[in-house]
C-alpha positions, -999 to 999 in steps of 0.1 A, spaced: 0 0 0 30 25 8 40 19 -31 12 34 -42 12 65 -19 47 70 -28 36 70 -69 12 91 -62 36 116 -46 59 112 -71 33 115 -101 19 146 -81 58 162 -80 61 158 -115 29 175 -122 39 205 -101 72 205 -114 55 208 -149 35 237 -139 63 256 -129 83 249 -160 49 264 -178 50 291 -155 85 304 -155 98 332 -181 127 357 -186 121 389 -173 140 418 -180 153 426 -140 139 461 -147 98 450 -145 108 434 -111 117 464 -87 91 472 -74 86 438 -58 124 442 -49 116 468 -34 87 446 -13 114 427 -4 96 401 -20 128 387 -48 146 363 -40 176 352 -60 184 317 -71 222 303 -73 227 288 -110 240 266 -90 209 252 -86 176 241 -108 156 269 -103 125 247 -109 135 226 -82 136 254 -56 103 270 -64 91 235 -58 108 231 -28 93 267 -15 62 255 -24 61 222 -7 75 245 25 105 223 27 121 244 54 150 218 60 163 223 22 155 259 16 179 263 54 205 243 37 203 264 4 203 298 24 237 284 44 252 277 15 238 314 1 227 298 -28 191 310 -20 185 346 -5 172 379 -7 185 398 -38 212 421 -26 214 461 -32 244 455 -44 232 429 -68 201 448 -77 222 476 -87 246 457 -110 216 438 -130 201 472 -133 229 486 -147 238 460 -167 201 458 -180 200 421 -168 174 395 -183 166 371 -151 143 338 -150 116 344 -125 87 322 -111 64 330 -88 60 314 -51 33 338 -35 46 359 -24 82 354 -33 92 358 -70 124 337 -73 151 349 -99 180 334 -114 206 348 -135 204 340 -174 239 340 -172 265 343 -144 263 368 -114 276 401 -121 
């Protein structure tokens, strides 16, 4: 009986990872400050799948999101860094996670 709850996880994880593929686009880092300045951005290492942590987020797996934000790999966008992707027009990939908006780099970190 456990096999079948665990496919049905799984089946119900690959569905939600689907919708967030659909769900994600590049967005010029411009059309997002003013939920940067909400404090509502958070960027996304390319060191990680960027589907994966929305999905994480949304599945409020506190243990990994912890582990990404000690490694710094997931936080709050930066002044610093906000400032260098405006400057440097920057396109981003963003998804929403009410009522985060996770960003990632289309390229590397400024």
């Amino acid at each position: 009986m456990s096999s079948g709850l665990n496919n049905t996880e799984d089946k119900k994880s690959e569905v939600s990872h689907h919708k967030l593929n659909l769900e994600t686009s590049k967005t010029p880092w411009r059309e997002l400050l003013p939920f940067f300045a909400k404090g509502t951005v958070i960027y996304v290492s390319s060191n990680l799948d960027l589907i994966d942590v929305a999905h994480q987020l949304s599945i409020d797996n506190e243990e990994k999101i912890k582990e990404w934000m000690k490694k710094k790999y997931v936080e709050k966008v930066s002044d610093e860094l906000a400032k260098a992707w405006h400057k440097n027009n920057m396109i981003v990939w963003a998804v929403v996670i009410k009522p985060w908006i996770l960003v990632q780099p289309t390229n590397n970190r400024p």
